[in-house]
C-alpha positions in Angstrom: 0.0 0.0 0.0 1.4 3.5 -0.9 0.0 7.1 0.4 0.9 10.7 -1.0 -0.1 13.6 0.2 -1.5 16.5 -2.3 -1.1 19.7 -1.9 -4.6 21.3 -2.2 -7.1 22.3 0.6 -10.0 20.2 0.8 -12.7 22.0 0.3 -10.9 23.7 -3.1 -10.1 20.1 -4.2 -14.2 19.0 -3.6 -15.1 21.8 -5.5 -12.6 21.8 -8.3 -14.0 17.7 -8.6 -17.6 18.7 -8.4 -17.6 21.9 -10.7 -14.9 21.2 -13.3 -14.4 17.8 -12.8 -10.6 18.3 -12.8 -8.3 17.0 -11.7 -8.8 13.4 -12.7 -7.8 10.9 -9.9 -5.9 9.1 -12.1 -3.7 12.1 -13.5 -3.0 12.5 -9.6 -1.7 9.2 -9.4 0.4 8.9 -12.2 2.5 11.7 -11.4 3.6 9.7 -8.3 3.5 6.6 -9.7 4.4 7.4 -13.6 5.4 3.6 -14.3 2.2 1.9 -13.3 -1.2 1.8 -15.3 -4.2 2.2 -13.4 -7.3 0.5 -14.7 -9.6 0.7 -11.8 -10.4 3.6 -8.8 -12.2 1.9 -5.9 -13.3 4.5 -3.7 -13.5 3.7 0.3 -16.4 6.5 0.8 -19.0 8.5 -0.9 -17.0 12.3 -1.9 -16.9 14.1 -4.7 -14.7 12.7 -7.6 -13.0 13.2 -11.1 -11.9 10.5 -13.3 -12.3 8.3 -16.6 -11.8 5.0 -15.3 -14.1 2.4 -14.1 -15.0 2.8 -10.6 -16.2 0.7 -7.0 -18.4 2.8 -4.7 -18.2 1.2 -1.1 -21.5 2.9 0.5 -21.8 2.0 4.7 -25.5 3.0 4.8 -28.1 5.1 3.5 -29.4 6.7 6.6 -28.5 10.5 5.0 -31.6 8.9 2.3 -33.8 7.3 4.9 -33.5 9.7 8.1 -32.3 13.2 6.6 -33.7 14.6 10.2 -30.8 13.3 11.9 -28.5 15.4 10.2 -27.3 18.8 10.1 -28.6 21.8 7.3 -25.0 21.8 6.4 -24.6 18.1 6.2 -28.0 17.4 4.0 -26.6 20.2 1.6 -23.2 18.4 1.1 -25.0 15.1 0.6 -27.8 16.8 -1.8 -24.8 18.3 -4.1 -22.7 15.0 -3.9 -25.9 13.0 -5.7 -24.2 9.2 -4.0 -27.6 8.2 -6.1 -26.3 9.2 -9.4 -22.6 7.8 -7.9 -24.5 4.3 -7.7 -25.9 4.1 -11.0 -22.6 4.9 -12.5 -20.4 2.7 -10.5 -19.3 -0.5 -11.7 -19.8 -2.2 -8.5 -21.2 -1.2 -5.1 -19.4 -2.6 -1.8 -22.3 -2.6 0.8 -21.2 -3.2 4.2 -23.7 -5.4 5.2 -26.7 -7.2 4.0 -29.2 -4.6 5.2 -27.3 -1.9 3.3 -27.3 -3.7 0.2 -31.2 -4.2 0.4 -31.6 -0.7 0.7 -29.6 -0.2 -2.0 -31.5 -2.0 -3.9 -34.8 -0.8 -2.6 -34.3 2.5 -2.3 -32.5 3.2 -5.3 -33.5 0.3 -7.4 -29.9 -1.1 -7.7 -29.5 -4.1 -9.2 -28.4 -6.5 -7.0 -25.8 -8.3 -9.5 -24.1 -5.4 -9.1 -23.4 -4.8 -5.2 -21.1 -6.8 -3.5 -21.9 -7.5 0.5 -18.0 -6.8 2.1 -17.8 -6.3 5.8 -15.7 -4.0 7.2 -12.4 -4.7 8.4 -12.2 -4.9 12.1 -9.1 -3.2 13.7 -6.9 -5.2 16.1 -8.0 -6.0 19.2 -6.7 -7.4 22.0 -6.9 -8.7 25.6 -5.0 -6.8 28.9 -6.2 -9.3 31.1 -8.6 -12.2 30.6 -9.8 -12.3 34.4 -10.3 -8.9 34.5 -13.4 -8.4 37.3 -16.6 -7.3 35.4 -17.9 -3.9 37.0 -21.7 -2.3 37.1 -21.4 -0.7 33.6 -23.4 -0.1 31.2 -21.1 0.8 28.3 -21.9 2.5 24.5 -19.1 3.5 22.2 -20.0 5.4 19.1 -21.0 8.9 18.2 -22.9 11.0 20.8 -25.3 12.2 18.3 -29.6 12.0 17.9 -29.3 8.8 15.2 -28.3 7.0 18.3 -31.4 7.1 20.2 -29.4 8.3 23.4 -31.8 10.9 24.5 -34.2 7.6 25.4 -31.0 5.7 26.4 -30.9 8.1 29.2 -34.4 8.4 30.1 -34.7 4.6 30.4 -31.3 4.6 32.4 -32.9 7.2 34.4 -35.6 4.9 35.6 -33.5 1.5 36.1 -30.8 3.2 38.3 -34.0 4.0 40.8 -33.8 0.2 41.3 -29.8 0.1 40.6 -28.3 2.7 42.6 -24.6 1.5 41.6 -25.1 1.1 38.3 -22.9 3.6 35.6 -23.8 4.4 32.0 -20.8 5.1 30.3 -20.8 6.5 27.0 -17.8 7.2 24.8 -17.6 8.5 21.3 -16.8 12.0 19.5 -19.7 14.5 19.6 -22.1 14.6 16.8 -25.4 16.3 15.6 -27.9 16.5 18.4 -25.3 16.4 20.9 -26.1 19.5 22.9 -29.4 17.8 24.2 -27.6 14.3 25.3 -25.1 16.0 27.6 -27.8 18.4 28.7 -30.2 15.3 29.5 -27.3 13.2 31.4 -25.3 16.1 33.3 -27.9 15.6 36.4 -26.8 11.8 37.4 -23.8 11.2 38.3 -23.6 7.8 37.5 -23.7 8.6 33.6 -20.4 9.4 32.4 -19.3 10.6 28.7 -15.8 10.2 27.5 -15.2 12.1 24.5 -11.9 10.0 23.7 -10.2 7.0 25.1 -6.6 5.3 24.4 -7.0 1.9 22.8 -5.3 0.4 26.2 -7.8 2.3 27.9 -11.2 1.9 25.7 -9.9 -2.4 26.1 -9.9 -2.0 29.4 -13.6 -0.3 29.6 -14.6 -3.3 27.3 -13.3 -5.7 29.6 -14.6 -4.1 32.9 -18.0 -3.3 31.5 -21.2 -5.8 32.2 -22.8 -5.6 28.7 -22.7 -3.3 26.0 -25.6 -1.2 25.1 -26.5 0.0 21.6 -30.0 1.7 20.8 -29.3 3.2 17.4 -31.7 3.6 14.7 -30.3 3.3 12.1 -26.7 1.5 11.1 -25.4 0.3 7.7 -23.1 -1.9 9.9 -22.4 -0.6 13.8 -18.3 -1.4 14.1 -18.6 -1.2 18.1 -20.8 -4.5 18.5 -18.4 -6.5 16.5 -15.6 -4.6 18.9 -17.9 -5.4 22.1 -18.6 -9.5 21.0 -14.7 -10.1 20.4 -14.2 -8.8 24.6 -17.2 -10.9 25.3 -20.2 -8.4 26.2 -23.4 -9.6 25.9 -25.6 -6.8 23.6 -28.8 -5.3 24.4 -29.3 -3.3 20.8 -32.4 -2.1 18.9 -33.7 -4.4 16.4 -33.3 -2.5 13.2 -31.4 -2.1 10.2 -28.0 -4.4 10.5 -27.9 -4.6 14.2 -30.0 -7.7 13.7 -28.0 -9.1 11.4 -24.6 -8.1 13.1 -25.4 -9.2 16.6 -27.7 -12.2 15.9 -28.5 -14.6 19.1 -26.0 -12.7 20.6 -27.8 -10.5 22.4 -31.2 -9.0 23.9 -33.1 -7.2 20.4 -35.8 -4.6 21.6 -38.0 -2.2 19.7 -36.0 1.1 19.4 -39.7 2.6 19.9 -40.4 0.2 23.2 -38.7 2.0 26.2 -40.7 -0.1 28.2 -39.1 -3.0 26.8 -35.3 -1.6 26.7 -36.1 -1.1 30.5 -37.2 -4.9 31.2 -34.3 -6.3 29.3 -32.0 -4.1 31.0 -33.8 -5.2 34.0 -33.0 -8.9 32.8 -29.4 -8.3 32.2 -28.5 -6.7 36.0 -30.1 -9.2 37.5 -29.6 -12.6 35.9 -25.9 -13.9 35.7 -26.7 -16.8 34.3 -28.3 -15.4 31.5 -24.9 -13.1 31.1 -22.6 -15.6 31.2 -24.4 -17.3 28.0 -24.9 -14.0 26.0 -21.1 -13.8 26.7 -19.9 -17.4 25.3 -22.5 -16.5 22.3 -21.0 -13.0 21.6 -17.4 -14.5 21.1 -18.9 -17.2 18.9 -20.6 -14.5 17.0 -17.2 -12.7 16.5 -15.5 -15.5 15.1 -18.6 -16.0 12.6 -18.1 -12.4 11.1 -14.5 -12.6 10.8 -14.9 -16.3 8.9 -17.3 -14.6 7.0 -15.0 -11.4 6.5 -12.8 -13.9 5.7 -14.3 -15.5 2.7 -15.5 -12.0 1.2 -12.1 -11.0 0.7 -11.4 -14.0 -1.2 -13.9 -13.8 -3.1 -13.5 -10.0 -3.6 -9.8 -10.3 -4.4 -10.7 -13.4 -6.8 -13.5 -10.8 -8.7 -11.1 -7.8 -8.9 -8.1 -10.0 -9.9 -10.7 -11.2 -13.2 -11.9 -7.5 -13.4 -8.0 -7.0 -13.6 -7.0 -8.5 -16.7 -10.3 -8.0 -18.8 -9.2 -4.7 -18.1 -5.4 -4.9 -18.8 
């Protein structure tokens, strides 16, 4: 793998792509690389882009398309002027990171499905500090503080079970994102929900090992990275049943309706107060991890095996 660095500003570079479709990726390329031919531009995320060759489109989800609300004014513009849509129907394959993304792919934008691919992403290495690390009263979310994550309910609910489970801590860690204002505002009251803007990996594996089960109550995800990260340290899930979760955490975990506070609040309930019922979410959440990285596993084979064809019908 080679990087190189190019000396424009990004927001000049988007717009001299969007506007004058200059200059071509490709052209970019070859003046670091003058001796290889380049048949193919497989692009990791939806941005704007200039170039003549064939492309790949990898698309993570399509919640800007199916919950625009959850997004900024200035976010829905940049998505409305970047047309992913019209991206889609040009590309020569789509990479959808999960099964759910590619049926709304296909649904949504009537793609045909011969022409997505379903590639999971790759998960980042993870380790163990210390297998007999003592489990501790937490609740634990890592992702975005931000409204798409339901975590103004999360709260609420969380609210209401620490009246029975005084020593009980939500901890949530993750950047800030839009609708964030309101989910600090609605936690800063109890003290035993905690927000860490950013965490070491030694420390977030430690918080993954500590933690009693992992909590997820999105609405929407094309994938959701953190439950894969949460089943290989052994967490049972309590998660919405929506979108990919379902298909991500499997019997891995406790599925509510995202709608059902009621219902988060009994599981929850469940969880604290049934050990036995942890200990076999656990053994099921590690199993579940191996399954996605066997089937990680075989979609890069079977990617590499397409693209290497692709390859010299191009050549």
């Amino acid at each position: 793998m080679h990087f190189f660095h190019y000396p424009l500003p990004n927001k000049l570079f988007n717009f001299c792509q969007k506007i004058f479709h200059f200059p071509k990726l490709e052209k970019i390329a070859a003046e670091f690389f003058p001796n290889k031919q380049f048949v193919k531009l497989i692009l990791p995320n939806i941005n704007f882009f200039a170039t003549d060759l064939p492309y790949w489109q990898t698309f993570h989800d399509l919640s800007f398309v199916v919950y625009p609300k959850f997004y900024s004014l200035k976010s829905r513009l940049w998505h409305f002027l970047l047309n992913a849509k019209k991206i889609a129907r040009k590309a020569e394959l789509l990479l959808a990171v999960s099964d759910h993304t590619k049926q709304d792919l296909q649904n949504i934008w009537q793609i045909s499905k011969e022409k997505i691919f379903v590639k999971y992403p790759e998960q980042k290495n993870l380790f163990l500090k210390n297998d007999a690390t003592p489990r501790e009263k937490i609740a634990l979310f890592v992702g975005t503080i931000e409204k798409r994550k339901n975590l103004l309910n999360l709260i609420n609910v969380f609210n209401n079970f620490n009246e029975s489970y005084l020593n009980y801590k939500l901890i949530l860690v993750g950047k800030t994102g839009f609708g964030s204002a309101k989910i600090f505002n609605a936690g800063k009251n109890n003290k035993n929900i905690i927000f860490k803007n950013y965490l070491s990996e030694n420390d977030l594996t430690e918080l993954y090992q500590a933690a009693e089960f992992f909590i997820f109550p999105s609405f929407y995800e094309g994938f959701g990275l953190p439950l894969a990260e949460a089943m290989f340290y052994g967490l049972p899930i309590l998660a919405s049943a929506n979108t990919a979760i379902t298909e991500i955490v499997g019997q891995a975990g406790l599925l509510f309706n995202t709608f059902d506070n009621n219902q988060l609040k009994n599981f929850w309930l469940e969880l604290a107060s049934d050990e036995n019922l942890r200990a076999e979410l656990s053994t099921k959440s590690k199993q579940r991890y191996l399954e996605i990285a066997q089937i990680n596993k075989a979609q890069n084979e079977e990617l590499k095996n397409i693209l290497t064809i692709n390859s010299h019908l191009c050549a």
